[in-house]
ROPAKE-246933 format. One record per residue: residue number from 1; x, y, z of N, C-alpha, C in turn. Coordinates in pm, whole numbers, plus 50000, padded with zeros to 5 digits. Example, Ala and Ser with C-alpha at 12.3 -4.5 7.8 and 13.67 -1.06 7.14 Angstrom:
i:n.east:n.north:n.up:ca.east:ca.north:ca.up:c.east:c.north:c.up
1:51319:49431:50780:51230:49550:50780:51320:49670:50780
2:51285:49775:50708:51367:49894:50714:51290:50003:50787
//
This chain:
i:n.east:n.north:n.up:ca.east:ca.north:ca.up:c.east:c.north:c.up
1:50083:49882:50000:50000:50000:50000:50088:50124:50000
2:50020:50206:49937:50092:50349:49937:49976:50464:50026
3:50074:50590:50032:49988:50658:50069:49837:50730:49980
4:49810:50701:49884:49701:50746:49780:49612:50594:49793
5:49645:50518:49891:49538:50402:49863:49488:50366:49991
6:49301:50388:49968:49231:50388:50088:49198:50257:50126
7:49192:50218:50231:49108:50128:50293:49009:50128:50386
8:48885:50063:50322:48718:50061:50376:48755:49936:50487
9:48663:49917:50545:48663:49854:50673:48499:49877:50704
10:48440:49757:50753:48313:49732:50816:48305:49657:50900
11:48289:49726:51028:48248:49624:51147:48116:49556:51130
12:48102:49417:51133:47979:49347:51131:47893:49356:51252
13:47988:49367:51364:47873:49342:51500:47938:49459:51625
14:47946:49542:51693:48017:49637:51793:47909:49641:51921
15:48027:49619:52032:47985:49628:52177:47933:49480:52225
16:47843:49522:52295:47724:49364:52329:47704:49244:52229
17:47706:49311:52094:47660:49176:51995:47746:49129:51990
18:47881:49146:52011:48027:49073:51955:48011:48880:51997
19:48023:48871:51978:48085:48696:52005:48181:48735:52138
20:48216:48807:52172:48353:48795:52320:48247:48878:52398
21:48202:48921:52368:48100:49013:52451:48006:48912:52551
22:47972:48844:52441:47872:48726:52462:47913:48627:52577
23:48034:48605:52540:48085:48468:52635:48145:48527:52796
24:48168:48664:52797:48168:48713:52893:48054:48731:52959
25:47969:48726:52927:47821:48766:52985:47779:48629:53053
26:47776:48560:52955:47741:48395:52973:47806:48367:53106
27:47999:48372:53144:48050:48335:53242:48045:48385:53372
28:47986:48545:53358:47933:48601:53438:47798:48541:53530
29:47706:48508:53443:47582:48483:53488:47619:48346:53546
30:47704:48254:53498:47737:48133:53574:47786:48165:53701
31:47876:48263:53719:47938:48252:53803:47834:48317:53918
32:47746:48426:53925:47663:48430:53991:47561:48376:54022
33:47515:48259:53930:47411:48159:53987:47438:48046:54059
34:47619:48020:54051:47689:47907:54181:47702:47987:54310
35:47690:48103:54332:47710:48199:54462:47648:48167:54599
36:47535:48144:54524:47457:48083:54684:47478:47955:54727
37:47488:47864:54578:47492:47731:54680:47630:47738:54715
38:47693:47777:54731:47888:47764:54788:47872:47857:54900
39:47802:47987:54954:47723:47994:55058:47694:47886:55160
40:47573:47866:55082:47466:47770:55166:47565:47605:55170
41:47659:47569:55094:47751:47497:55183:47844:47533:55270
42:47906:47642:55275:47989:47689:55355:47910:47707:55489
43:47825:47743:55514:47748:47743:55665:47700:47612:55642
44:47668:47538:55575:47622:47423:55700:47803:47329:55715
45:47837:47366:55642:48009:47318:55735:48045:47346:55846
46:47967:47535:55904:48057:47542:55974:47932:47547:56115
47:47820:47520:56072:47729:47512:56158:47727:47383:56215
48:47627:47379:56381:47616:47245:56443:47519:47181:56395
49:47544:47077:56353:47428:47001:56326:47307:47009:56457
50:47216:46987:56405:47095:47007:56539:47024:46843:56541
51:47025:46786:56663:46956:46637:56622:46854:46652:56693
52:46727:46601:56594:46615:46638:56671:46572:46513:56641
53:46442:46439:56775:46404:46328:56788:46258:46329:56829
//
């Protein structure tokens, strides 16, 4: 290329629609829907069991 020769360029998809956009979102939402149960095991580890009869 020289300087007298242009180049066009078209983004197909920008921001949110991207494909990397996407898979970040996805790992996100995983990772906040394991939150509670790793919680809710962590207290009953560290809680007494209660025996009731």
């Amino acid at each position: 290329m020289n300087d007298e020769t242009a180049v066009l360029m078209r983004a197909e998809k920008v921001g949110k629609d991207t494909l990397l956009s996407q898979i970040v979102q996805m790992v996100a939402d995983a990772q906040r829907s394991r939150a509670p149960k790793r919680r809710l095991f962590k207290l009953s580890m560290t809680s007494n069991p209660l025996e009731l009869r």
